[in-house]
N, C-alpha and C positions, 0 to 999 in steps of 0.2 A: 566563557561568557554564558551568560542562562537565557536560554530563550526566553522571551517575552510569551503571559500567556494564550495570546490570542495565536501565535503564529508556531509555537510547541505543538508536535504530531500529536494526535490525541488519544487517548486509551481506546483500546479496545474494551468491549464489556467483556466481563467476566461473571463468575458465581461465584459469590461467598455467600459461606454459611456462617453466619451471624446469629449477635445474642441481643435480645429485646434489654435494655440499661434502663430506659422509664418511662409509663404511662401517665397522661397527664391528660385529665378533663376539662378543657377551656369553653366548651359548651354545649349545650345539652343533646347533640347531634355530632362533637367533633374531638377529636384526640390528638394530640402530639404525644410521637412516639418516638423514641432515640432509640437506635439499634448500632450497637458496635459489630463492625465486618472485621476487625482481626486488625487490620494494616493502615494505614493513610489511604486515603481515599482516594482514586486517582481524579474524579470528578471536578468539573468547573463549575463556576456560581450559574445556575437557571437551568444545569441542566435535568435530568431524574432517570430513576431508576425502576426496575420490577420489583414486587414483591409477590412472592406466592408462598403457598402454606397445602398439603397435602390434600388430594383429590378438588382442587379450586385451579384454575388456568390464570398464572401471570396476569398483573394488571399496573401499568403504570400508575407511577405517583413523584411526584416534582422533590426534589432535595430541597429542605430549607436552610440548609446551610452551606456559608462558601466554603471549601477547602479548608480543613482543621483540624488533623491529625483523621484516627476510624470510625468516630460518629458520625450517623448519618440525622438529619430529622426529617420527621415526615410530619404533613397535616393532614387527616383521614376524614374525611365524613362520612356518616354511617347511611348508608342510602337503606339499609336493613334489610340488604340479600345478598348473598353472593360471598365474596370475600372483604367484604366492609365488614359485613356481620359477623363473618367467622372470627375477623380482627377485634372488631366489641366483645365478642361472646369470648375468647380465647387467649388474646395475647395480654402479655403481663411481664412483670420486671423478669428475667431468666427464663423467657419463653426461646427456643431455636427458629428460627426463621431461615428462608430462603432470601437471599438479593443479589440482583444482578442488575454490575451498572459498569458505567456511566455510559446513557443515551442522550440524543437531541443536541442540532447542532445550533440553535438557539440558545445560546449565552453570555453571560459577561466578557468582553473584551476591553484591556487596557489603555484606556482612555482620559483624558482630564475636559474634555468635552461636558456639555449638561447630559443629564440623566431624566428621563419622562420615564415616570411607570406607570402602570392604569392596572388595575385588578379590581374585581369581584369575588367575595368569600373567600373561599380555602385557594383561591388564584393566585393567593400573594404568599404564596408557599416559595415559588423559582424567586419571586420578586425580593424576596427578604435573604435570600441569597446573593441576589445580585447585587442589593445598597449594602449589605457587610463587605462584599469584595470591593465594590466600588469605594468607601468611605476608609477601606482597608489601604489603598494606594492609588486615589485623587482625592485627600482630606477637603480641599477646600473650592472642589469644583459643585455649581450648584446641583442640587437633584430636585426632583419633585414627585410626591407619591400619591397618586388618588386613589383609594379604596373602598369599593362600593359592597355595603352587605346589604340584608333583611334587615335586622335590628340590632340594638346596642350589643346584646351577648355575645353577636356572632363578631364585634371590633375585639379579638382576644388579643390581638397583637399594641391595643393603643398605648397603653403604658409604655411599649418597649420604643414606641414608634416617637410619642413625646419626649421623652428620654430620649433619643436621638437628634428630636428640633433642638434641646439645649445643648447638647455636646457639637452640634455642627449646623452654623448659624445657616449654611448654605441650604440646607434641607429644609423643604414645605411640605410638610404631612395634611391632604383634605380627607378626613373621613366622610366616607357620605349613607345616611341612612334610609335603604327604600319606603319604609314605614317610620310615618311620625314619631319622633321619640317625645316621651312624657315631661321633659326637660328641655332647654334649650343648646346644649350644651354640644348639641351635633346637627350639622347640617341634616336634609332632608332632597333627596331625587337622584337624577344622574348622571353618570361621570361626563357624559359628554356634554351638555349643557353648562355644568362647574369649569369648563375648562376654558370659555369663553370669556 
């Protein structure tokens, strides 16, 4: 019998030495980056990992995806010092990296219960892990996701996100934008007033 995987012992973190697979410019401050660790990831949905890169100290960063063979993803924002930087300046498809995971005992557990998520910007990095596991094995229980950025650029996830409201009627996707957008076509303020 398989342990269920809220109640399965959990991994220890580890080191792999992993390879950078693809860089991807979603907006003018932010990157997803797929790095393969070698093996299946032992990692649950929302939890995250380290990344370091030579003479720079370890810095966390949330997994954006549930459980799925050795890809990892990540959402970076380039704060434009430190090891963001050296990640914009540096890393690219077949770059070596360092990563060490899985941490944080904040995660998805196995549930058919509703699902509330709330995020802000690159926040909905564990989040978008969590609604793939969730929607992976409670297809028809409801969820709901509010996502608050700056401005439209920073919604890089809404295509995937709409794309979701159609495949699972249960799912309510709010984008919410802190600055007026030029169009109608997205909300405006914040998550916690939207939720009323």
């Amino acid at each position: 019998m398989t342990a269920r995987p809220d109640t399965a012992e959990m991994a220890a973190p580890r080191i792999y030495d992993a390879t950078v697979v693809s860089v991807a410019d979603i907006a003018d401050d932010t990157r997803i980056i797929h790095a393969d660790i070698g093996t299946a990831s032992p990692h649950r949905a929302g939890q995250y990992a380290h990344l370091s890169a030579a003479g720079f100290d370890p810095r966390p960063y949330s997994i954006a995806n549930a459980p799925d063979g050795g890809v990892l993803e990540f959402h970076i924002k380039n704060t434009g010092r430190g090891l963001t930087a050296h990640i914009f300046d540096n890393w690219h498809a077949g770059s070596k990296i360092s990563v060490e995971a899985p941490f944080g005992d904040h995660f998805w557990r196995a549930s058919t219960r509703p699902l509330l998520a709330l995020a802000g910007g690159v926040g909905i990095a564990p989040l978008k892990a969590i609604l793939e596991a969730h929607f992976a094995h409670a297809q028809h229980s409801p969820a709901y996701l509010y996502w608050g950025v700056r401005d439209a650029q920073h919604l890089y996830l809404d295509g995937a996100f709409r794309d979701l409201q159609k495949k699972y009627p249960e799912f309510r996707y709010v984008p919410l934008l802190g600055e007026p957008a030029a169009d109608a076509a997205h909300r405006t303020g914040y998550i916690a007033p939207a939720l009323v």
